[in-house]
Structures are given as structure tokens and as C-alpha cells.
MIDOSE-1310 file (N, C-alpha, C; in nm, 2 decimals, decimal comma, always signed):
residues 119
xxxx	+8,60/+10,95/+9,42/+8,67/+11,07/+9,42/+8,64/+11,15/+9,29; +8,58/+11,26/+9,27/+8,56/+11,35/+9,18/+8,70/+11,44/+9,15; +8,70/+11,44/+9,05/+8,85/+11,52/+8,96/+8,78/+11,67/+8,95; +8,80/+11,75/+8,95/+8,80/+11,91/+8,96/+8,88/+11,93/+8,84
xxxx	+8,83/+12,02/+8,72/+8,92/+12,13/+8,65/+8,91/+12,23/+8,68; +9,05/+12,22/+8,66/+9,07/+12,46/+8,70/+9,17/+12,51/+8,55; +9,13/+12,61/+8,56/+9,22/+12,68/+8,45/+9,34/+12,71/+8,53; +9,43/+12,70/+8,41/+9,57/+12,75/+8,47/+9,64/+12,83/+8,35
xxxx	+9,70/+12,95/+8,42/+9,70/+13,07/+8,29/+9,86/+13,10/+8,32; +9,90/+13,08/+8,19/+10,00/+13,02/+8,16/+10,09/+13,15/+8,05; +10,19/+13,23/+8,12/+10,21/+13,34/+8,05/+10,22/+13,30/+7,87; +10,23/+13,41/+7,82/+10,26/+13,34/+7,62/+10,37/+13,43/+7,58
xxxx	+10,32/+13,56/+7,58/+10,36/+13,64/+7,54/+10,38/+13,80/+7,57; +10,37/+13,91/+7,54/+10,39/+14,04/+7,52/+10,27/+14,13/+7,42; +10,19/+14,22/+7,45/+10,07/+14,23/+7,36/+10,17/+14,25/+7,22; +10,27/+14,37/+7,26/+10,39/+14,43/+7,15/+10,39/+14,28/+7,05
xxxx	+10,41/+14,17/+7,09/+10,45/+14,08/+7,04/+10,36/+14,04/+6,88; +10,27/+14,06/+6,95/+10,13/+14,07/+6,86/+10,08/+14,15/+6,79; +10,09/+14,11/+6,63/+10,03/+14,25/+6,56/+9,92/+14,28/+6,56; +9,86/+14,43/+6,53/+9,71/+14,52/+6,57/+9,67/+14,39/+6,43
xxxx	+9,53/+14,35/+6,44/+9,41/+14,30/+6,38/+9,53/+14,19/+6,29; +9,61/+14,09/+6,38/+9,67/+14,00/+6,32/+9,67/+13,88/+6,44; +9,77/+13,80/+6,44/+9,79/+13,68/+6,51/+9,92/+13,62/+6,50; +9,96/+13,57/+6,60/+10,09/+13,49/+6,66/+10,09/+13,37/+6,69
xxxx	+10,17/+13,27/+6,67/+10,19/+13,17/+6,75/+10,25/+13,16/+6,81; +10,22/+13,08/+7,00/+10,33/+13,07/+7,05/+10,31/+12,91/+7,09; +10,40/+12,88/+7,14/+10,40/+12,72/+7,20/+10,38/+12,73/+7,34; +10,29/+12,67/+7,42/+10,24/+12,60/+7,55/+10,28/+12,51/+7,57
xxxx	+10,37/+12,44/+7,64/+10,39/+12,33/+7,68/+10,42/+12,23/+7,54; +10,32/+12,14/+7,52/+10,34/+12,09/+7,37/+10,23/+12,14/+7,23; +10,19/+12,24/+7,27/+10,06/+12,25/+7,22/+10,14/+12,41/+7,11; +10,08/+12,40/+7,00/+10,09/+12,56/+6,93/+9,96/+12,60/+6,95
xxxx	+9,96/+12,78/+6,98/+9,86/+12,84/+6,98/+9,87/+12,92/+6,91; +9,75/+12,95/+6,85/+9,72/+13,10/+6,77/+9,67/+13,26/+6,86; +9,73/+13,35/+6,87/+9,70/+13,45/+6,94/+9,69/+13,56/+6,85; +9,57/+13,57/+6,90/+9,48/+13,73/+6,75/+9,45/+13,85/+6,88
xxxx	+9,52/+13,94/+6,86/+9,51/+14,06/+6,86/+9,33/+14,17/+6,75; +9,22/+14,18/+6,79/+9,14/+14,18/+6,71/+9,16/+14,32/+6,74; +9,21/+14,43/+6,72/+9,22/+14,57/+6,75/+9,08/+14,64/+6,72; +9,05/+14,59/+6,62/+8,92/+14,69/+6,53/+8,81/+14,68/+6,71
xxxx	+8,80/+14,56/+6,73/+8,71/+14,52/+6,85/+8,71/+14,51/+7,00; +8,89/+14,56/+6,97/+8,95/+14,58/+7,11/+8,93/+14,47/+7,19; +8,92/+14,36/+7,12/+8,94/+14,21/+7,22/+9,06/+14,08/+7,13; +9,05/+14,03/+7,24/+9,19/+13,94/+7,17/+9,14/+13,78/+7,16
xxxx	+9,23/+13,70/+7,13/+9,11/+13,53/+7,10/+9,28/+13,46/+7,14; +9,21/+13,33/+7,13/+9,33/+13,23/+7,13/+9,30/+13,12/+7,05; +9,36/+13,04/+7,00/+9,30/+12,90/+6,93/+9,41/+12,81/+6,95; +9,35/+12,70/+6,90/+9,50/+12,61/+6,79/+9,51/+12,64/+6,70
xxxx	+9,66/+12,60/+6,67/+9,70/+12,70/+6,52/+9,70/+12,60/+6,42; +9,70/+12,49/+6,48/+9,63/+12,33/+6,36/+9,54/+12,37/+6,29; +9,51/+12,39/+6,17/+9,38/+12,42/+6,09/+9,32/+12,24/+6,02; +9,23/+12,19/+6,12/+9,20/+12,05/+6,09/+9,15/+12,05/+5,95
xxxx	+9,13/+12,13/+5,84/+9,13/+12,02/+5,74/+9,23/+11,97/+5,67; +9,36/+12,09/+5,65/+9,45/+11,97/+5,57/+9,62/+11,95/+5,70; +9,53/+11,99/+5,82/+9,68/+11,95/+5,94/+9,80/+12,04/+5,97; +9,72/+12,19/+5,91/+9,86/+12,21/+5,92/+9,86/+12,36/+6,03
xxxx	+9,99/+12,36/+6,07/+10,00/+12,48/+6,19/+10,06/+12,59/+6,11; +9,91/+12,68/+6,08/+9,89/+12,80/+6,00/+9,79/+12,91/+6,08; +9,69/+12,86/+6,13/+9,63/+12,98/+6,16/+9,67/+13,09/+6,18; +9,76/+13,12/+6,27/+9,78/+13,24/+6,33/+9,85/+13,33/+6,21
xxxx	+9,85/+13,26/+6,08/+9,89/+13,36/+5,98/+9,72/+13,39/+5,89; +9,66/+13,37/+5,96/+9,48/+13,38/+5,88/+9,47/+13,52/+5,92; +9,36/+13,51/+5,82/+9,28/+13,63/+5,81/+9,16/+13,66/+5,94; +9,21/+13,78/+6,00/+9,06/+13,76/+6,10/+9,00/+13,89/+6,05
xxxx	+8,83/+13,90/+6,06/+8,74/+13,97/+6,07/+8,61/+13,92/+6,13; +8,51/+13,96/+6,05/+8,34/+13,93/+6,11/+8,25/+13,88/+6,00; +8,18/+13,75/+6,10/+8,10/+13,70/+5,98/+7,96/+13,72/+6,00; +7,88/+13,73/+5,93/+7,72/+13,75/+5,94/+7,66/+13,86/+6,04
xxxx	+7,50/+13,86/+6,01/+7,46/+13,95/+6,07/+7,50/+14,00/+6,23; +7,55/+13,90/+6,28/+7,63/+13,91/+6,43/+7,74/+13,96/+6,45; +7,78/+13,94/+6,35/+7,92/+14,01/+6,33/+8,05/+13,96/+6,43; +8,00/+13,81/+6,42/+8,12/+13,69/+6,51/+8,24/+13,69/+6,45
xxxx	+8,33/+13,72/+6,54/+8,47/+13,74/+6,48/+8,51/+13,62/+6,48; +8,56/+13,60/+6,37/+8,67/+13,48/+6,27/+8,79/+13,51/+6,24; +8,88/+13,37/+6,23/+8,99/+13,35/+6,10/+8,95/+13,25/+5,99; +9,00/+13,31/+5,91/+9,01/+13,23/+5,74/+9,19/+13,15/+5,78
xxxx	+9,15/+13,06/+5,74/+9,31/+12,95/+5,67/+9,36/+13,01/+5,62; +9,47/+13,06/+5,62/+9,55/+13,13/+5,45/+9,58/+13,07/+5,37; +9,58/+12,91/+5,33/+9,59/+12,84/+5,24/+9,47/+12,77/+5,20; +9,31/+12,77/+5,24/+9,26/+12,65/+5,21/+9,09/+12,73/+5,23
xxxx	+9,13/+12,91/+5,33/+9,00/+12,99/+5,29/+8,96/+12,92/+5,40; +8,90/+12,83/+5,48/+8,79/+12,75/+5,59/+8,80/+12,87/+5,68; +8,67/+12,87/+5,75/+8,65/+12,97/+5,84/+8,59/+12,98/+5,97; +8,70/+12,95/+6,08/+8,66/+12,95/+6,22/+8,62/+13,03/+6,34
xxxx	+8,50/+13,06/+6,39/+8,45/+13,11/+6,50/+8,63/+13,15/+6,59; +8,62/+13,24/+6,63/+8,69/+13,23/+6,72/+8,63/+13,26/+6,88; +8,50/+13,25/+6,88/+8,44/+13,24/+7,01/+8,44/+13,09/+7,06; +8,40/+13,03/+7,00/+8,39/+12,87/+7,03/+8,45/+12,79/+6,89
xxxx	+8,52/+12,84/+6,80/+8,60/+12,71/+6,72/+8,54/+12,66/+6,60; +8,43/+12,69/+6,62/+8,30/+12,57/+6,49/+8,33/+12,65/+6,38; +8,34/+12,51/+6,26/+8,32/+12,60/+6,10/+8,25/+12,68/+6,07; +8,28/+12,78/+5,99/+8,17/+12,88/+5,96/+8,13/+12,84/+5,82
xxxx	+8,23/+12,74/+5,76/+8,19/+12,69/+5,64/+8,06/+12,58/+5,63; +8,01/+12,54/+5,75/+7,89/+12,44/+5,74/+8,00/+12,33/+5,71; +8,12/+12,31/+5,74/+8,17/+12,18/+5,76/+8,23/+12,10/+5,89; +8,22/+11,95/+5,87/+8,27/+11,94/+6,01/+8,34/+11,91/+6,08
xxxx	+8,40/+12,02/+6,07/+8,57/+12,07/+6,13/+8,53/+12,18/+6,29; +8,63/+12,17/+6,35/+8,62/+12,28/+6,44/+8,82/+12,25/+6,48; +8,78/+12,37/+6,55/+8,93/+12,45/+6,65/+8,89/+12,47/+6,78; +9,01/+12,41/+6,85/+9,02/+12,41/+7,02/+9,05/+12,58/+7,05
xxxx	+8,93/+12,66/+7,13/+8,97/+12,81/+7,17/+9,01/+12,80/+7,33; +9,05/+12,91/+7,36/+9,13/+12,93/+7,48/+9,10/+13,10/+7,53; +9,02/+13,06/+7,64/+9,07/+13,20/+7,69/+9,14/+13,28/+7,73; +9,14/+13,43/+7,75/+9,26/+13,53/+7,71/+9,25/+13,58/+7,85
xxxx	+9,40/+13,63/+7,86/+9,36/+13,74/+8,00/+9,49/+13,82/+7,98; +9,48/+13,92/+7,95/+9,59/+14,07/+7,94/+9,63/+14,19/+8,09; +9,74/+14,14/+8,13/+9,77/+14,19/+8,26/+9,87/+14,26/+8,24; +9,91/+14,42/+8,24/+10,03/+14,52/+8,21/+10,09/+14,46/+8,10
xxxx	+10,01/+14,42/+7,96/+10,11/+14,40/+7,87/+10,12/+14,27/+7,83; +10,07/+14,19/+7,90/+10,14/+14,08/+7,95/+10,03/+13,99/+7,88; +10,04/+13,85/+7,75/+9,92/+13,77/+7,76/+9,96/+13,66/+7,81; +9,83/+13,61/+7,88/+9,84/+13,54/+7,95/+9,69/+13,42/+7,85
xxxx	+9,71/+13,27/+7,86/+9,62/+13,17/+7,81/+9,60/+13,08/+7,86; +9,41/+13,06/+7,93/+9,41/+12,98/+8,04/+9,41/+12,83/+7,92; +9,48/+12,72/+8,03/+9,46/+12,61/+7,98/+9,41/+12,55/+8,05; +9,31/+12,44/+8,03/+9,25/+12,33/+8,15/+9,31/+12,26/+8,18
xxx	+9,33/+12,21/+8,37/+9,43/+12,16/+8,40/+9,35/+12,05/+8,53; +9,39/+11,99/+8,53/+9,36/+11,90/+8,70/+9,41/+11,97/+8,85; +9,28/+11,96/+8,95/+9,35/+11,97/+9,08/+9,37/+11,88/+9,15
């Protein structure tokens, strides 16, 4: 028997809730998430808000902008500077660390964050 994942989108929050070119946490089930509002780019991200090098649930107080000639949008740690992709999670520091991302879906206001789930 083959197991099937499906996303399952799971309300969070209110855009209001979220500040322009900042980030929120909210709790999922047992999980913290980081929710970035990227205004400059008019797109939004999700992560964990665990920053794996020193364990702790800060991200969504990080710094986000753009790194390199691509101009891939990131957050910085606010205590420790490390710098994560928020497209896919990987260090931007060349260390090897990464962050769980989550995709976003904005319905009247409304955010919504798919989680992977079993059918």
C-alpha cells in the first residue's frame, strides 16, 4: 500500500497581523512558524522559527532582505547574524545548517500554511 502526501492548509493568521517587510510567529499544531510579510517584493514566506545553530525560537524577529546577484530573499538571526534562504531554507552562510520552509497561500486577508500531511 503506497502512503500519498497532500498538503493541508491550515489557517495562521490575518495579513494585518503581520508587519510590512517583517515577520510573526504563530503556532501550528505543535510546531512555531515564522511568517514574513516581504512587502518590498510583494510576496510572503513561512519557515520555522527555530534558528538551528544556537536552538532557539527567534526567527521571525530576523532581518529579511536579498542576498546576491539573484537577489534571493532571506532572514538574518537577530542574535547570531546566520542567514537563511527563505525559498528553500539552506545557509547562506556556507554552513551546515538549514530551516524547514512552508508554503503560503493568502485568501481575503486571511494566511493560510500548507503543512504536509498523510491521506
Amino acid at each position: 500500500m503506497e502512503i500519498l502526501s497532500a498538503t493541508r492548509w491550515l489557517y495562521a493568521c490575518r495579513t494585518e497581523d503581520v508587519p510590512q517587510n517583517g515577520g510573526a510567529c504563530v503556532k501550528l499544531e505543535d510546531t512555531q512558524i515564522a511568517i514574513f510579510n516581504f512587502t518590498r517584493r510583494g510576496e510572503w514566506y513561512a519557515t520555522d522559527n527555530m534558528c538551528p545553530h544556537k536552538q532557539q525560537m527567534v526567527l521571525s524577529r530576523g532581518m529579511i532582505g536579498s542576498s546576491g546577484h539573484d537577489c534571493e530573499p532571506k532572514v538574518a538571526c537577530p542574535f547570531h547574524k546566520k542567514t537563511f534562504s527563505l525559498v528553500n531554507g539552506e545557509c547562506l552562510d556556507g554552513e551546515p545548517y538549514s530551516i524547514r520552509t512552508y508554503p503560503v497561500r493568502v485568501e481575503d486577508d486571511k494566511i493560510y500554511i500548507g503543512i504536509d500531511g498523510e491521506e
